[in-house]
C-alpha positions as CSV (number, residue, x, y, z in Angstrom):
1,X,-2.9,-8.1,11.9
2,X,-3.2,-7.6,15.6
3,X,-3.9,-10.9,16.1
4,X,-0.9,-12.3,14.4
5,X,2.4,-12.8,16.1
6,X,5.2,-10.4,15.7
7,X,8.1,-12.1,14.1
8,X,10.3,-9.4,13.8
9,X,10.0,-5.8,16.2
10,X,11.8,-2.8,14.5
11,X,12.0,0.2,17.3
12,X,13.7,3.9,16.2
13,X,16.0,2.0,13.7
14,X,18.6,4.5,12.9
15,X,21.6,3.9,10.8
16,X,24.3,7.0,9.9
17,X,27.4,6.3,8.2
18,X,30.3,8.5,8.4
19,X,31.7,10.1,5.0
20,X,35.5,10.4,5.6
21,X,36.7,14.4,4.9
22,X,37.5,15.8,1.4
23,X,40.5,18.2,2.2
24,X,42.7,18.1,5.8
25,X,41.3,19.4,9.0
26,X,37.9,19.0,7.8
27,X,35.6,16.9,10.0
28,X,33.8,13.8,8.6
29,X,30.3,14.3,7.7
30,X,27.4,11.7,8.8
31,X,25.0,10.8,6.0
32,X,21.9,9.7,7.6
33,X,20.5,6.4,5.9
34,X,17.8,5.5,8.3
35,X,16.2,7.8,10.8
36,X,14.3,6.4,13.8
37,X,12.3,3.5,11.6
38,X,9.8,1.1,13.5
39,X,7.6,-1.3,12.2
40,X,6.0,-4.9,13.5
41,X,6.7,-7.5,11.0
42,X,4.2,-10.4,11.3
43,X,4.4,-14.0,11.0
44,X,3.5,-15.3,7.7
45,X,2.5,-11.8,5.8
46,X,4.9,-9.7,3.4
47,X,5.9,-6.3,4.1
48,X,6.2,-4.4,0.8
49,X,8.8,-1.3,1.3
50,X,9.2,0.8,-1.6
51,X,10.2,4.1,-2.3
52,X,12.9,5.9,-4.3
53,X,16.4,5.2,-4.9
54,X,18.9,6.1,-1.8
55,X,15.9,6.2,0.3
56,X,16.9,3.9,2.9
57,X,15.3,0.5,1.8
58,X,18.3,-1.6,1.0
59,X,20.2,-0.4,4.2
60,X,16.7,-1.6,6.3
61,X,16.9,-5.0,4.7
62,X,20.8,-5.1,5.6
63,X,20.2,-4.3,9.2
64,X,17.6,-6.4,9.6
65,X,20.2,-9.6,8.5
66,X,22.9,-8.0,10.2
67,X,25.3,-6.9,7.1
68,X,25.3,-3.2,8.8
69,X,25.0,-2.3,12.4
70,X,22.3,-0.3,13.6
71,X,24.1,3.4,15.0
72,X,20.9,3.2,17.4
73,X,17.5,1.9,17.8
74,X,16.7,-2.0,18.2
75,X,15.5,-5.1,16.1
76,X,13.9,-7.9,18.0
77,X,13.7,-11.5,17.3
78,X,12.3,-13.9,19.9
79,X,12.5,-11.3,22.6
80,X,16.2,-10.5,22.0
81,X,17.5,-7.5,20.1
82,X,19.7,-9.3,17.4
83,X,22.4,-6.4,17.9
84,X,23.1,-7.9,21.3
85,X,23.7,-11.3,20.2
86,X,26.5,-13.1,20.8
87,X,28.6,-14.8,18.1
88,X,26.9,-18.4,18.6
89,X,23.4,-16.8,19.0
90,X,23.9,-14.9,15.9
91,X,24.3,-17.7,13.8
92,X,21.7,-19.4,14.9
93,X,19.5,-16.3,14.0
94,X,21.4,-16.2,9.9
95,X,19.5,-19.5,10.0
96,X,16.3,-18.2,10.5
97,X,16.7,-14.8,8.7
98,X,18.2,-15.2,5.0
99,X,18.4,-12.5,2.1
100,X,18.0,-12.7,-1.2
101,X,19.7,-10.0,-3.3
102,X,18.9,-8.1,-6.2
103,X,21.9,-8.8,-8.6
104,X,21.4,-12.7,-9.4
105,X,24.9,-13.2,-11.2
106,X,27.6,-11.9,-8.8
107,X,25.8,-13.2,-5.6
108,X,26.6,-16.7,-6.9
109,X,30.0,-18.1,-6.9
110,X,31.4,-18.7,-10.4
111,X,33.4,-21.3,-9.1
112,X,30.5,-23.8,-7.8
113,X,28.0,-25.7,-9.5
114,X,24.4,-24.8,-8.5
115,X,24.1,-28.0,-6.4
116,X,27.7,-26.9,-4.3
117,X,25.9,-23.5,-3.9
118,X,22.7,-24.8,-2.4
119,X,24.9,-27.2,0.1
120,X,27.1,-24.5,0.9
121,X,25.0,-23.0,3.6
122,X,24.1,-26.4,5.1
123,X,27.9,-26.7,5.7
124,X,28.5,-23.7,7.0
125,X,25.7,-24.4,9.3
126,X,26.6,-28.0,10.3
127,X,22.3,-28.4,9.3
128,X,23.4,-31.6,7.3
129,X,26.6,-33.2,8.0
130,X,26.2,-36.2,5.9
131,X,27.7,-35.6,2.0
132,X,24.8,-38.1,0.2
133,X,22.2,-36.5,2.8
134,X,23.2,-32.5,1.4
135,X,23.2,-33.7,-2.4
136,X,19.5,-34.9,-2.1
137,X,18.7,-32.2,-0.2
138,X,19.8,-29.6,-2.8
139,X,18.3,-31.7,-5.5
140,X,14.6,-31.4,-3.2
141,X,15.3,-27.6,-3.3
142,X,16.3,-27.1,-6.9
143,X,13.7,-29.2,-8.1
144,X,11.1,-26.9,-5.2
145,X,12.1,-23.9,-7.3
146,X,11.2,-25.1,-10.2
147,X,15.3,-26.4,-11.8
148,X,15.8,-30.1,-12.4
149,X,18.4,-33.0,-12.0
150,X,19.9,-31.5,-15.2
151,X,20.7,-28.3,-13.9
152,X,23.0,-29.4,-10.4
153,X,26.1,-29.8,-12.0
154,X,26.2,-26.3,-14.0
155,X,27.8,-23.6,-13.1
156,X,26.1,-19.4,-12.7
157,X,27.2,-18.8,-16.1
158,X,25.2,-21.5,-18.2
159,X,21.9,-20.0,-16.5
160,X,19.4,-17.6,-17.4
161,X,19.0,-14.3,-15.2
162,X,15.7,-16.2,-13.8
163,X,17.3,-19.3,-13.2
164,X,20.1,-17.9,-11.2
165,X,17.8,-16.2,-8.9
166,X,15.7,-19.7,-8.3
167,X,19.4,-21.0,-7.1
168,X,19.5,-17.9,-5.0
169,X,16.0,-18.5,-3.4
170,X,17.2,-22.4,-3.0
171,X,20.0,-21.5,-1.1
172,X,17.7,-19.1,1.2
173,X,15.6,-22.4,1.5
174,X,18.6,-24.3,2.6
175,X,18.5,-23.7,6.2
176,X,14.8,-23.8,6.5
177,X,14.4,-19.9,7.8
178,X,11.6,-17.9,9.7
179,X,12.2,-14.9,7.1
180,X,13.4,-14.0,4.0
181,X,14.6,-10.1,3.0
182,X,13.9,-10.0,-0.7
183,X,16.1,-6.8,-1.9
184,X,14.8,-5.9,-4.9
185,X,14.8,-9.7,-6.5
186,X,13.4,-9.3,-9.8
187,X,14.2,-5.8,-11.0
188,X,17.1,-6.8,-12.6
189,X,15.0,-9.4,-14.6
190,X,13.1,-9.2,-17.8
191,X,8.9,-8.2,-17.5
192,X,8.2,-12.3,-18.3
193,X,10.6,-13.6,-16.0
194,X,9.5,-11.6,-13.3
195,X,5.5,-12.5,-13.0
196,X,7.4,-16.5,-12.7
197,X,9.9,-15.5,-9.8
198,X,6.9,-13.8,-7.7
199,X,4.6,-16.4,-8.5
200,X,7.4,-18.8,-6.7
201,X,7.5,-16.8,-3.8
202,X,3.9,-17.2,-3.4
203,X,3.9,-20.6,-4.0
204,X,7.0,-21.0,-1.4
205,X,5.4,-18.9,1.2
206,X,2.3,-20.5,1.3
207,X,4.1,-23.6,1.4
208,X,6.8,-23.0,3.9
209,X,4.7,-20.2,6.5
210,X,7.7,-17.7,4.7
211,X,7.7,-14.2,5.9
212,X,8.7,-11.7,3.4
213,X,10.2,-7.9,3.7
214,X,10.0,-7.3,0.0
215,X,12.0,-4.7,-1.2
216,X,11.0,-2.9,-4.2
217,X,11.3,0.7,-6.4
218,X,8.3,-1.1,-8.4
219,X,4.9,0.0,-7.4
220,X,3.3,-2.7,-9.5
221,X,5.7,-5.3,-8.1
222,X,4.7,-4.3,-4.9
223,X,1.1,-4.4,-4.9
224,X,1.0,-7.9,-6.9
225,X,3.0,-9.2,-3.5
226,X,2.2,-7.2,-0.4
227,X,0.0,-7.9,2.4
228,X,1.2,-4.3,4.1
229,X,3.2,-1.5,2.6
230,X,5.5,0.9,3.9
231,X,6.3,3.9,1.6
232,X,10.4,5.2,2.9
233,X,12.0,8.6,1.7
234,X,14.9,9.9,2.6
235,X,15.4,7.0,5.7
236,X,11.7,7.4,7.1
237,X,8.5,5.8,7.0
238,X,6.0,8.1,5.9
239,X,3.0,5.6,5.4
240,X,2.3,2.2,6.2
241,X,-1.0,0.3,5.7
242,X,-2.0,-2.7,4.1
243,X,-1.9,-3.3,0.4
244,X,-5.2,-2.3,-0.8
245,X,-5.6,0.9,1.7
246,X,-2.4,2.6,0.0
247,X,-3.8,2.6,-3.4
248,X,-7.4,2.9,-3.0
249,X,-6.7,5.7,-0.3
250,X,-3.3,7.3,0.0
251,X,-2.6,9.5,2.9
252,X,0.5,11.3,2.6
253,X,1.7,13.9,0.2
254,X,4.7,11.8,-0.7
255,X,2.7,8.5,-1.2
256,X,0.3,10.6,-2.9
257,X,2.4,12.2,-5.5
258,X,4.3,8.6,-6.5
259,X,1.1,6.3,-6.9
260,X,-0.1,9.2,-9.4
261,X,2.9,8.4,-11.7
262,X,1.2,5.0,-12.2
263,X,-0.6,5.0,-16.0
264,X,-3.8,4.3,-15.3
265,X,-5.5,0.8,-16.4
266,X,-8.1,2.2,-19.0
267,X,-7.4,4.9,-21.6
268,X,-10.6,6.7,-20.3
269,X,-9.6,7.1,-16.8
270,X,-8.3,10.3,-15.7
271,X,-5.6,11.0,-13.1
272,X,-4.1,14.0,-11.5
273,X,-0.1,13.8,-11.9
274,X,1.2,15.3,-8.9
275,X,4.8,16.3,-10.0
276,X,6.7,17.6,-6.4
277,X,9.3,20.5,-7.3
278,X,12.2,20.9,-6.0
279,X,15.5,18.6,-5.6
280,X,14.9,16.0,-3.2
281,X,17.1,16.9,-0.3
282,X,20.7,15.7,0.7
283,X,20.6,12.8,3.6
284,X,24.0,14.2,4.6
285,X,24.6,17.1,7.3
286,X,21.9,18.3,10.0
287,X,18.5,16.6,9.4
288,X,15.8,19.3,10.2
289,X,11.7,19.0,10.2
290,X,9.7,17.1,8.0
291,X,11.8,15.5,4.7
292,X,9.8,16.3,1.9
293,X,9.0,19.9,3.7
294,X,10.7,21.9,0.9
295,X,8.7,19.7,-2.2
296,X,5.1,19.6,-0.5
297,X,2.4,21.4,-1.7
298,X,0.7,21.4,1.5
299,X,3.7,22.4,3.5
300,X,3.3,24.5,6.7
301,X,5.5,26.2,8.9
302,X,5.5,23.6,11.5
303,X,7.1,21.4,8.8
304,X,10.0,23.1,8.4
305,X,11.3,22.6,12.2
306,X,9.7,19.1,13.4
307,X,9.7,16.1,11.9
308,X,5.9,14.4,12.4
309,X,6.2,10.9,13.9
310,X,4.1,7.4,12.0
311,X,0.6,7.9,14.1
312,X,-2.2,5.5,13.7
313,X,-5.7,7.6,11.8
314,X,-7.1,4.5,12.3
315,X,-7.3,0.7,11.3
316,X,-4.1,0.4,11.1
317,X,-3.3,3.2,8.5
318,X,-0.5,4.8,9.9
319,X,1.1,7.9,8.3
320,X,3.9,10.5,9.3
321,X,2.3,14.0,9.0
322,X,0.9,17.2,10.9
323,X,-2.1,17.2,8.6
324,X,-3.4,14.4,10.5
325,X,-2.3,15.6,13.7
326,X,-5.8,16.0,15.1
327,X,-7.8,12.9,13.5
């Protein structure tokens, strides 16, 4: 990857959000969504990021578009941090960095047609000021996502859960971006539906030059579609390699213990489950060592105090722990 260009350049992303006091004269506490995360995205490749629920991944896909400000840390674009843009610049970089989210239904307007949807952003945008110009534009990018003439004058409701989401990935389209954050687009989706939507995105990406940060809680999802992955819990990246590396040779305790919940292909293969005990810990109040310190098997004392930075063990496996502290 190292001879790729860096699209996007996440450095000690950190995002807290203060929960407002239960009784009078208490102070607010700060639950801690992301914790110093950094990452290169490249040009053209898709970044799988999975990991429990509430472990951070949606709120990384929001920072990176903008829909939360980062409490520290930077995100650059072109060689600016985007949290330093000013309001022109900043719409300028919602054209190049869209999103599309995981509920299909109520990220639609009820009220518009599919083909009104798809023009919308092109208005906002001032991309295509001519009326006749934006119809056969979002006619070109329904009929790209695999809808037809038939389909422009419905509204969300007379689609199927698929269908929606193709509108959705149209209107990403719309403004021609760099980037696409994919939070979790298919898990709301039936098993059928979904091999067709991520087949489209390949198809689109190869296509277009897309970049992808795929969001998933799917581990199968995420290896049919990744180029990289980056395993997150509890607002941290504990692992990061590309797709093939994290399954054929998982590093971290963590990354260990959720690949192992996969059923294996044949009936005759054996697999250790790795089961972690314990509850997994509360991101709100003082963060202290290493995340998964009280549920790891192979915690040591070290754990328990400092919190192990993402280090490189070598082609480009990178993995946040103190066993590898001297490889």
């Amino acid at each position: 990857m190292s001879d790729k260009k860096v699209i996007l350049k996440v450095r000690n992303l950190t995002k807290e959000f203060k929960i407002r006091a239960q009784k009078f004269g208490e102070q607010p506490q700060i639950l801690h969504a992301l914790t110093d995360v950094s990452v290169d995205i490249y040009e053209g490749e898709t970044l799988g990021i999975i990991g429990e629920s509430g472990c951070g991944k949606s709120t990384f896909g929001k920072c990176l578009v903008q829909l939360h400000k980062a409490t520290a840390g930077s995100v650059e674009y072109n060689g600016r941090n985007i949290f330093e843009l000013k309001k022109e610049e900043l719409k300028n970089l919602k054209r190049d960095i869209q999103m599309v989210f995981q509920d299909p239904f109520s990220s639609l307007d009820p009220r518009m047609t599919a083909g009104k949807l798809v023009e919308e952003p092109m208005i906002v945008h001032k991309v295509v000021t001519d009326k006749a110009e934006r119809s056969r534009k979002a006619l070109e990018l329904l009929q790209t996502v695999g809808l037809d003439v038939q389909h422009v004058h419905r509204y969300p409701h007379e689609f199927s859960g698929g269908q929606r989401q193709r509108i959705n990935v149209a209107r990403a389209l719309a403004l021609n971006p760099k980037l696409i954050v994919c939070d979790e687009p298919v898990s709301a989706l039936d098993v059928s539906i979904q091999a067709q939507v991520l087949n489209l995105f390949n198809q689109l990406q190869n296509e277009y030059n897309l970049t992808y940060v795929f969001i998933s809680h799917d581990l199968s999802v995420i290896k049919h579609i990744s180029d990289r992955i980056a395993i997150m819990y509890l607002g941290r990246i504990v692992e990061l390699c590309d797709a093939n590396s994290i399954y054929e040779n998982p590093l971290h305790p963590y990354t260990q213990a959720l690949l192992s919940a996969i059923p294996p292909e044949s009936p005759f293969e054996k697999r250790e489950r790795i089961v972690l005990s314990g509850e997994i810990p509360s991101p709100i109040g003082e963060q202290k060592g290493c995340p998964l310190a009280k549920r790891c098997p192979k915690c040591m004392e070290r754990c328990k105090t400092d919190a192990p930075q993402l280090k490189d063990v070598g082609d480009g496996h990178r993995v946040a722990c103190f066993l590898f502290d001297d490889k």
